[in-house]
NUVEX-552443 format. One record per atom (N, C-alpha, C): residue number from 1; atom name; x, z negated, y negated. Coordinates in steps of 0.05 Angstrom, whole numbers. Example, Ala and Ser with C-alpha at 12.3 -4.5 7.8 and 13.67 -1.06 7.14 Angstrom:
<sites>
   resi   name       xx       zz       yy
      1      N      264     -156      114
      1     CA      246     -156       90
      1      C      264     -156       66
      2      N      257     -142       45
      2     CA      273     -143       21
      2      C      258     -157       -1
</sites>
This chain:
<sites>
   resi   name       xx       zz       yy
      1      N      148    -1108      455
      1     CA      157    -1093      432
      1      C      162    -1113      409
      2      N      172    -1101      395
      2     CA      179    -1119      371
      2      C      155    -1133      353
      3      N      157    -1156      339
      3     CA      126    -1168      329
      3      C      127    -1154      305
      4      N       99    -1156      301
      4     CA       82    -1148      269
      4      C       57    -1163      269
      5      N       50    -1168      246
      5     CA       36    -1177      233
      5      C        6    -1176      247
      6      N       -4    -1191      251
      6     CA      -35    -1186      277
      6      C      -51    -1185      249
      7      N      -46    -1195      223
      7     CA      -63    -1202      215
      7      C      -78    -1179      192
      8      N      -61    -1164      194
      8     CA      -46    -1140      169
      8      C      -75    -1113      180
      9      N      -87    -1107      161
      9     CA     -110    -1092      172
      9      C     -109    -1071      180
     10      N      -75    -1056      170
     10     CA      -70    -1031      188
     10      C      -68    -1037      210
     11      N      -51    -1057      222
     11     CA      -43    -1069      240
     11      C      -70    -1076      259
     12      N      -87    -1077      254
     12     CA     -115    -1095      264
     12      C     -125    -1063      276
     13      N     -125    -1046      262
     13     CA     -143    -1023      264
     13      C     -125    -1000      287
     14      N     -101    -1009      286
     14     CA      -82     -999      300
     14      C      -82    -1019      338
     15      N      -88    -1039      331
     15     CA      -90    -1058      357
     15      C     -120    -1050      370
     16      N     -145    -1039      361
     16     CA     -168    -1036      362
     16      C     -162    -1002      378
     17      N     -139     -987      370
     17     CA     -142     -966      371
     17      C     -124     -967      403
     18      N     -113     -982      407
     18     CA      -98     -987      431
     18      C     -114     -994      447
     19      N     -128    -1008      438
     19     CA     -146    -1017      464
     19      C     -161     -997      474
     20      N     -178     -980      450
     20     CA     -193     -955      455
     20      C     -176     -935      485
     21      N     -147     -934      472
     21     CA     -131     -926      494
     21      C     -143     -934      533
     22      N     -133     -958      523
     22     CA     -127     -971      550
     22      C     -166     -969      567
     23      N     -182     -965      548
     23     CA     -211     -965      561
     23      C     -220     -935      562
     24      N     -195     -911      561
     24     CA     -201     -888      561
     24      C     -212     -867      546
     25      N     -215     -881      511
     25     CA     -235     -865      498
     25      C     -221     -856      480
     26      N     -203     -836      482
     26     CA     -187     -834      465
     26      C     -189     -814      437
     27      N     -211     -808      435
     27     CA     -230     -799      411
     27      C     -230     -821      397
     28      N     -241     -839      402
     28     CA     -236     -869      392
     28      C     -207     -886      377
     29      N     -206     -873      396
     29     CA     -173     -886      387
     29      C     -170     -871      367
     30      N     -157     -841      365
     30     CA     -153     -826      345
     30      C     -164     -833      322
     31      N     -192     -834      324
     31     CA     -203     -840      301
     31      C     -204     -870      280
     32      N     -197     -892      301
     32     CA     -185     -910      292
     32      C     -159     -909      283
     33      N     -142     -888      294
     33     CA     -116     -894      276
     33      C     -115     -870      253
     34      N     -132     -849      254
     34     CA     -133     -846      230
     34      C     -146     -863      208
     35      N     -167     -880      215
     35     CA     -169     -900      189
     35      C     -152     -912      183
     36      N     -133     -916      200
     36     CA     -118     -936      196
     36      C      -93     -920      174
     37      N      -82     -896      179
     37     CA      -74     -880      161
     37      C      -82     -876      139
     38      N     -110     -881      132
     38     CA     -121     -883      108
     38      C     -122     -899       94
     39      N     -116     -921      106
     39     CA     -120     -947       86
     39      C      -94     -954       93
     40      N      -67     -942       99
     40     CA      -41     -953       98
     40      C      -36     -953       57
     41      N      -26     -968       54
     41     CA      -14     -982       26
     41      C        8     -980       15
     42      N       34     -982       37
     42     CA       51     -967       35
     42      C       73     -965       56
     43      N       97     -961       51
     43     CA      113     -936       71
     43      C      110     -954      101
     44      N      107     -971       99
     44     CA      108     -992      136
     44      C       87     -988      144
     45      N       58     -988      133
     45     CA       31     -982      149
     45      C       38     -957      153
     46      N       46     -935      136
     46     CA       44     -914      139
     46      C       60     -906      159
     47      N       83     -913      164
     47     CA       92     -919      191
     47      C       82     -921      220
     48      N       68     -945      212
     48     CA       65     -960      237
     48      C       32     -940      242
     49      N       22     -928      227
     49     CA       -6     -902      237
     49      C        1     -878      236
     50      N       27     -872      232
     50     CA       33     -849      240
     50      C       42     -844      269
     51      N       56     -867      278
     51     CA       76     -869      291
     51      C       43     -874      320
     52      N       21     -882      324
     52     CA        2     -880      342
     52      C      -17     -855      342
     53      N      -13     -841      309
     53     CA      -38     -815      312
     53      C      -19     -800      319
     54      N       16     -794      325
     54     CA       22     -780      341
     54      C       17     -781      369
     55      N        5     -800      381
     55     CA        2     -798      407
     55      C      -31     -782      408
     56      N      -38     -780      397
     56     CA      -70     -760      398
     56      C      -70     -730      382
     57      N      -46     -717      386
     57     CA      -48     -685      363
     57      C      -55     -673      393
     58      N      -65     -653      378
     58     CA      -78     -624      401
     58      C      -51     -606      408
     59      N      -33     -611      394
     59     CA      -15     -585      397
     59      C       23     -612      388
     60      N       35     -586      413
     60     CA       65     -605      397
     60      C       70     -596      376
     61      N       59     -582      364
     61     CA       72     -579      332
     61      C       59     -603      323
     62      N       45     -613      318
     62     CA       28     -631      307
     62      C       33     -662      319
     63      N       45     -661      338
     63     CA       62     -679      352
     63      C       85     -682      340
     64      N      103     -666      328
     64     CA      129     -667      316
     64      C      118     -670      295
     65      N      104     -657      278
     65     CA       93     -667      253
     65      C       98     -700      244
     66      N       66     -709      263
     66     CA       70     -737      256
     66      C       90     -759      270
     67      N      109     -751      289
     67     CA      129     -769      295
     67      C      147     -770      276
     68      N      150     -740      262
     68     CA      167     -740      233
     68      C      162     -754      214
     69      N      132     -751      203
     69     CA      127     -770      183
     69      C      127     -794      190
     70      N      130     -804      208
     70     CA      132     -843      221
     70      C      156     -842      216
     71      N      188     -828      221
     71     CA      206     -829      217
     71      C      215     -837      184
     72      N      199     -811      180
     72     CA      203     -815      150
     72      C      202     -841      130
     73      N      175     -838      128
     73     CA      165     -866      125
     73      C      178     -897      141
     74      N      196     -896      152
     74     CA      206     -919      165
     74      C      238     -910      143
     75      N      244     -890      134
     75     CA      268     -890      128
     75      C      260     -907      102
     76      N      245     -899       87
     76     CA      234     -907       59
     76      C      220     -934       61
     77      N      217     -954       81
     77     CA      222     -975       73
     77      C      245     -997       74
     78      N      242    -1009       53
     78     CA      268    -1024       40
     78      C      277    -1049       54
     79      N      262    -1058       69
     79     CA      262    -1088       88
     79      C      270    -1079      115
     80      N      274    -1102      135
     80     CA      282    -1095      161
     80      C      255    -1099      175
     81      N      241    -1098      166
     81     CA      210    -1097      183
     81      C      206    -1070      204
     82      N      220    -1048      193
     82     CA      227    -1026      217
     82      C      252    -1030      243
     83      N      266    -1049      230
     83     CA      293    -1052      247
     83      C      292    -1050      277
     84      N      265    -1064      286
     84     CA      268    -1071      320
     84      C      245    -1045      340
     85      N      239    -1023      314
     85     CA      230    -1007      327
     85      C      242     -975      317
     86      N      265     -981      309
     86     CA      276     -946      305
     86      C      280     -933      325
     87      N      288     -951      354
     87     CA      302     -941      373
     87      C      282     -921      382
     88      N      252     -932      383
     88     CA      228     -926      391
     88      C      225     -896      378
     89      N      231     -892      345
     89     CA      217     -873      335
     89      C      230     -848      343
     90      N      265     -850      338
     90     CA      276     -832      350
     90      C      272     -823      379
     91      N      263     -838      388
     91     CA      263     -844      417
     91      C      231     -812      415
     92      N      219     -824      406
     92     CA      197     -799      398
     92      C      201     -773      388
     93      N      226     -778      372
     93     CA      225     -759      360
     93      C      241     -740      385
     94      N      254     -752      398
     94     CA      280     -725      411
     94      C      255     -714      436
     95      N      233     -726      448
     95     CA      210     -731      455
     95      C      206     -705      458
     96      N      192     -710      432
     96     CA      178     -681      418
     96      C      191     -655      407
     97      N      222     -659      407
     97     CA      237     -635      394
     97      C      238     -614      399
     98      N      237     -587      401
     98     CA      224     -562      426
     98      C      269     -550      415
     99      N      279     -573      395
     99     CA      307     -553      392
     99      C      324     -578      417
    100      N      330     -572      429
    100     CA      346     -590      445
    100      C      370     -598      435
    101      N      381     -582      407
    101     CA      410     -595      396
    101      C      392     -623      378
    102      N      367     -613      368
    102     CA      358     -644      352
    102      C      352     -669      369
    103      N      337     -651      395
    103     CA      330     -676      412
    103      C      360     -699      420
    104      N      379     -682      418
    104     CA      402     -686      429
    104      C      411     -711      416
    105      N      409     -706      391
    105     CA      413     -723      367
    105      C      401     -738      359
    106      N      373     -738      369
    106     CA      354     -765      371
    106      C      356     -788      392
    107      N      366     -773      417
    107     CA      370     -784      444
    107      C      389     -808      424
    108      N      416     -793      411
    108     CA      435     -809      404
    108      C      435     -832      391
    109      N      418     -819      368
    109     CA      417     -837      342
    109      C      387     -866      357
    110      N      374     -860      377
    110     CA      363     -881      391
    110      C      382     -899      404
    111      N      405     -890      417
    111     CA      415     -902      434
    111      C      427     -923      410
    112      N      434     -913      394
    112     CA      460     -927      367
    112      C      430     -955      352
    113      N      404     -949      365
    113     CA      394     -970      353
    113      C      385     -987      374
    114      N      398     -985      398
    114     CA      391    -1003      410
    114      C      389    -1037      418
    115      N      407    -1033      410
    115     CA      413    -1063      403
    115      C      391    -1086      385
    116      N      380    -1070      363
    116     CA      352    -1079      354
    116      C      335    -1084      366
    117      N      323    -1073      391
    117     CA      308    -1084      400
    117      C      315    -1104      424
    118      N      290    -1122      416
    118     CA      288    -1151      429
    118      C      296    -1146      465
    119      N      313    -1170      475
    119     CA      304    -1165      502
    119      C      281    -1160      515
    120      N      278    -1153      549
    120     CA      258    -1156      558
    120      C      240    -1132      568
    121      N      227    -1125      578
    121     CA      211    -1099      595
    121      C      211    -1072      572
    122      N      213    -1085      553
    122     CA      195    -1061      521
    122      C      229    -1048      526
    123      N      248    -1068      523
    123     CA      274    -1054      515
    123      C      282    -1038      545
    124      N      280    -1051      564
    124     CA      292    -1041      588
    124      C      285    -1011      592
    125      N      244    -1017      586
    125     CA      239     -987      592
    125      C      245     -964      570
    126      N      251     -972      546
    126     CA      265     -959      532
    126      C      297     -948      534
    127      N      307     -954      541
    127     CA      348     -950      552
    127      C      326     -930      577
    128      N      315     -942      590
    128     CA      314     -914      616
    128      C      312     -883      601
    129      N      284     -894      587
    129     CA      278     -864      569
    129      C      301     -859      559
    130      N      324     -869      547
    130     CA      337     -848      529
    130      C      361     -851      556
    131      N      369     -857      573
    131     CA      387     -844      598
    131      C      380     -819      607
    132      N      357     -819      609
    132     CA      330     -793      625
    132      C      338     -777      605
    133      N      333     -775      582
    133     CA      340     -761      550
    133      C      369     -746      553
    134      N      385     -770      558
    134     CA      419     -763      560
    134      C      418     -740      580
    135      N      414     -750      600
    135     CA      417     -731      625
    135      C      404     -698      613
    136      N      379     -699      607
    136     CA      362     -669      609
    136      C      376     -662      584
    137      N      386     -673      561
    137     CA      399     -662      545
    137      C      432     -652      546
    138      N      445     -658      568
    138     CA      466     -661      567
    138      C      493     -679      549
    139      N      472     -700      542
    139     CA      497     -722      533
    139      C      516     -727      550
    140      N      507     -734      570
    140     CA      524     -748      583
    140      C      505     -733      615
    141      N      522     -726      637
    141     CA      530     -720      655
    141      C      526     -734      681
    142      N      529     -730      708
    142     CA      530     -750      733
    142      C      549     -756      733
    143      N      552     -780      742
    143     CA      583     -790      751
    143      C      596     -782      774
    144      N      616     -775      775
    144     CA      623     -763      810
    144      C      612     -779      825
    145      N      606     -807      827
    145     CA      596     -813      854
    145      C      574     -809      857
    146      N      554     -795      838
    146     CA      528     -797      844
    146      C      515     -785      874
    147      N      528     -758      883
    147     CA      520     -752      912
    147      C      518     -789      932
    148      N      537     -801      929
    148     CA      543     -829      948
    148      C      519     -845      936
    149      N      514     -846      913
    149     CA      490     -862      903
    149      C      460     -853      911
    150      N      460     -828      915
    150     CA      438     -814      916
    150      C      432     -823      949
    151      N      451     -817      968
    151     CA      449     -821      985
    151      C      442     -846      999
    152      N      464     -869      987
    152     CA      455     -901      991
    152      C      422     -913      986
    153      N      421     -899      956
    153     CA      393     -907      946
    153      C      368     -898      973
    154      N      379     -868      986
    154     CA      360     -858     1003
    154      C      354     -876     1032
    155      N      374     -882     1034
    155     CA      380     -901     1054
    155      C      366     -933     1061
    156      N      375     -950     1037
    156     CA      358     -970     1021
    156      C      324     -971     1024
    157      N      327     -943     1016
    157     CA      297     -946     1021
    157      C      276     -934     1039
    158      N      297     -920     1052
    158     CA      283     -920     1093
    158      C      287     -943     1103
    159      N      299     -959     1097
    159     CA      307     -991     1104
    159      C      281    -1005     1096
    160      N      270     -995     1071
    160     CA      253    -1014     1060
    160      C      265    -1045     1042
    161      N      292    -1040     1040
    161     CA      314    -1063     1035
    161      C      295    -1060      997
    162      N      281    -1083      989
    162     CA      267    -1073      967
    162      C      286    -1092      944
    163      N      304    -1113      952
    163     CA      317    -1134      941
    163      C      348    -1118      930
    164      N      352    -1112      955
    164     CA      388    -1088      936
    164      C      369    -1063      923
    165      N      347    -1052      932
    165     CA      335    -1037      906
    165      C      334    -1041      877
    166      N      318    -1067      881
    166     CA      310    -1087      861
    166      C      344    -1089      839
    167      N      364    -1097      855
    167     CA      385    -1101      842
    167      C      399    -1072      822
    168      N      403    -1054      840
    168     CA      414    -1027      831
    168      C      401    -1008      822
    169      N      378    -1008      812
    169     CA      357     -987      812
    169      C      350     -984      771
    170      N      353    -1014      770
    170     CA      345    -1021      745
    170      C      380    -1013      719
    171      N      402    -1018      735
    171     CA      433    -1015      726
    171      C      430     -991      725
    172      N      427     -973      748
    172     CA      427     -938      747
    172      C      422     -927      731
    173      N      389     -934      739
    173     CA      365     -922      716
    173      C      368     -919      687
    174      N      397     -936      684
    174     CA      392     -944      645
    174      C      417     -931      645
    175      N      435     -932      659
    175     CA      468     -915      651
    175      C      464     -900      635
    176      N      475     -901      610
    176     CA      474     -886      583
    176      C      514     -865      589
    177      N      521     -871      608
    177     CA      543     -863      607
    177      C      575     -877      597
    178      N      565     -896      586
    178     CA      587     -913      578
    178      C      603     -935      592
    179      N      628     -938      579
    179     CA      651     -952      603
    179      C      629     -982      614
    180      N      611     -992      594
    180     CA      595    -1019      588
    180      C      582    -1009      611
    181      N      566     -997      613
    181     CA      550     -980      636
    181      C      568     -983      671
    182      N      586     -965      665
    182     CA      600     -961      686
    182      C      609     -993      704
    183      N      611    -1009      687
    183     CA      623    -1039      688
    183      C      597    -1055      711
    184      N      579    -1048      689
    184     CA      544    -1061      701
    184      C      537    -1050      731
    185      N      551    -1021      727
    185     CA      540    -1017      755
    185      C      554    -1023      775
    186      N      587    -1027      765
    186     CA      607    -1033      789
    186      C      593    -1063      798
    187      N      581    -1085      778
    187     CA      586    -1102      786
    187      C      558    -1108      800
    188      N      541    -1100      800
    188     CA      510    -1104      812
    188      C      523    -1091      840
    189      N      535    -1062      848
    189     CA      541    -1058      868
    189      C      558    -1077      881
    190      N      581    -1089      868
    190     CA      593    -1114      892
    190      C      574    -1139      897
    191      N      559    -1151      875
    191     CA      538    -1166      880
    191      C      527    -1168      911
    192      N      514    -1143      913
    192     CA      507    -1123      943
    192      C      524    -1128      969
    193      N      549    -1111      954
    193     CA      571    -1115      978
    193      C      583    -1139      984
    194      N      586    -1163      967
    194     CA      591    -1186      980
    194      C      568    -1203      988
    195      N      547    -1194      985
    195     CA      519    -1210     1002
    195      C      520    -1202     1025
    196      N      534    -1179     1030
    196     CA      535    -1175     1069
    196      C      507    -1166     1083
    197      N      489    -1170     1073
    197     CA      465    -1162     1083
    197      C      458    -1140     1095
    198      N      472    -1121     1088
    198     CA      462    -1089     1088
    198      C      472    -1088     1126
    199      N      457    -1068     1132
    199     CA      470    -1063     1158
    199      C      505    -1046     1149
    200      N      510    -1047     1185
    200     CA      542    -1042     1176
    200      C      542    -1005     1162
    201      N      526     -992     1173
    201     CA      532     -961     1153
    201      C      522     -965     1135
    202      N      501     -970     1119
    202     CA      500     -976     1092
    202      C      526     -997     1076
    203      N      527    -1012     1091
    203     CA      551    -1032     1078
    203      C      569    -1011     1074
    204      N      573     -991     1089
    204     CA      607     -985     1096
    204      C      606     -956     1068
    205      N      582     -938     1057
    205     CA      581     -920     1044
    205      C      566     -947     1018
    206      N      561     -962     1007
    206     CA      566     -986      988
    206      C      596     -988      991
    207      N      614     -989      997
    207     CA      639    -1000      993
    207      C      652     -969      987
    208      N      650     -942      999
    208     CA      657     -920      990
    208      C      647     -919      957
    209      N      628     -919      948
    209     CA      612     -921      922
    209      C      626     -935      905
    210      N      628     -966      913
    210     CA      646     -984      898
    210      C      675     -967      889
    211      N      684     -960      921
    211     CA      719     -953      915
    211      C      714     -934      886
    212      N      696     -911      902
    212     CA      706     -885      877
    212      C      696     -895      847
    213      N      677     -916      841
    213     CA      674     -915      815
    213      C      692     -929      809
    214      N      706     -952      824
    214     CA      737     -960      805
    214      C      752     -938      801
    215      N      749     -915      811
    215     CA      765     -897      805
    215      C      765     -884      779
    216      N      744     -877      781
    216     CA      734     -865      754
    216      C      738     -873      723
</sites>
């Protein structure tokens, strides 16, 4: 994820409260990031403890609540110190939306900040979430070839083939729908098809897949 400040005592009480997470006590945690809410200073702490005591409300109203006020509070600060995690907040916010035209619009306005965030696992698994988003919201759609993808993938992995998994699984997963998208996947799939590896019916429905997405 994007860096902050280790040293910054919201920040400290917020890292304490993660850990609480990860050791299961999540009474703990909550309660650490409400201190940490307490002693935010101004609109970036208040941010950055809103944006973790939404992960501990009893109810999704109270879930939308505080993903809103993290939003908020990230709009109202004046520096780029929020820059490499908006994708994240919206990303929460369309999350939590119970209206599917807002989630819709959060899905979006995440995708439009993607680019902010840093390469690497934080960003990757982020683009999946908001593809997953696209899809259940109806942004964006299957591609006609998906029956042939669905099928290859099924295939792949009665094979146990975990290396053309490895290759196509990660391109798929993130398709936001775009021509950039469509490009990534043509080209990880020939990757595949000119390695030759595959047995010859998998090879031969890989090369159907290829044809129809140049089509498209």
């Amino acid at each position: 994820m994007v860096s902050v400040d280790p040293d910054n005592p919201v920040i400290k009480l917020c890292t304490e409260g993660m850990r609480a997470e990860t050791e299961g006590r999540p009474d703990d945690a909550r309660a650490l990031f409400e201190q940490a809410w307490d002693a935010a200073g101004d609109d970036y702490e208040a941010c950055v403890a809103a944006h973790y005591l939404a992960r501990h409300q009893p109810t999704p109203e109270l879930t939308l609540h505080w993903n809103r006020v993290c939003l908020t509070r990230a709009d109202l600060v004046g520096d780029g110190r929020v820059k490499g995690f908006r994708t994240s907040l919206h990303l929460n916010m369309a999350k939590a939306h119970p209206d599917p035209d807002r989630a819709r619009e959060h899905y979006t306005l995440a995708a439009a900040h993607l680019s902010d965030v840093p390469p690497g696992p934080y960003a990757d698994a982020t683009r999946m979430s908001i593809a997953d988003g696209f899809r259940s919201t109806g942004v964006t759609g299957p591609r006609p070839v998906e029956p042939l993808l669905v099928n290859l993938f099924t295939r792949l992995r009665a094979l146990g083939d975990l290396k053309a998994l490895a290759l196509l699984l990660p391109v798929y997963l993130t398709d936001l729908g775009t021509e950039e998208d469509r490009l990534r996947l043509l080209a990880a799939l020939g990757m595949v098809h000119a390695a030759r590896w595959l047995p010859d019916d998998e090879q031969a429905i890989l090369g159907q897949v290829i044809g129809a997405l140049t089509q498209t």
